[in-house]
N, C-alpha and C positions, 0 to 999 in steps of 0.2 A: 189181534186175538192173543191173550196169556194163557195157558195151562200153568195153572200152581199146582207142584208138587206137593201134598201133604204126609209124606211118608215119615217126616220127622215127627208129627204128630201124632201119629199112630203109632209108633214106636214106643212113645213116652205112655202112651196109655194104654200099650201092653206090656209095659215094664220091662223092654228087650234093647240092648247096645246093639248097634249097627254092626260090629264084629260078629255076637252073634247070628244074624240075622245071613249077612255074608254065606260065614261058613253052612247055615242050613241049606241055604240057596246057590250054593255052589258057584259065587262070584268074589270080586275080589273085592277089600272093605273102600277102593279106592272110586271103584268101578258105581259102588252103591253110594259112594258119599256124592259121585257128579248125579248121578239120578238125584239123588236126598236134596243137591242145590238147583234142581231144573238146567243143569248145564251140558244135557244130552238133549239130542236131535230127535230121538227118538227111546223105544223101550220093544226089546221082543217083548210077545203074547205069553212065552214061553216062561219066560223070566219074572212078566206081571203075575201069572196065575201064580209058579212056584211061593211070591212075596204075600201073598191077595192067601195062598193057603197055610203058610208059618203063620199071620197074623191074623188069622179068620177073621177077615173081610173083603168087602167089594172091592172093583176098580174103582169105584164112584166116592169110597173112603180115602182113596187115594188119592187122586186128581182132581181137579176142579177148575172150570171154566170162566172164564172171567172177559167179557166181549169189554173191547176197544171204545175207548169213547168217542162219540164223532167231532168230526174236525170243526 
């Protein structure tokens, strides 16, 4: 199972630098750049909504599912 992060994506097409984005959201730009690469474990709810409402839109604009291929 992958989950792709799309937040780079969405970023670009709301016209906002990950700095910005940081400081609205109250983390650090280092903290959102390992989310930005799928390189966290996880993500608070807390933290999704905060991102999901700076950039008005879904969790579903964000993430995306991508099933495993069978062996």
């Amino acid at each position: 199972m992958a989950i792709i992060v799309r937040l780079d994506v969405m970023l670009a097409m709301r016209k906002m630098r990950s700095k910005e984005l940081a400081e609205r959201i109250g983390i650090t730009e280092q903290n959102l750049s390992l989310l930005k690469s799928g390189k966290v474990r996880g993500v608070r709810f807390e933290t999704l909504s905060a991102i999901c409402r700076e950039l008005d839109c879904q969790p579903a604009d964000l993430l995306e599912f991508t099933p495993d291929e069978p062996a």
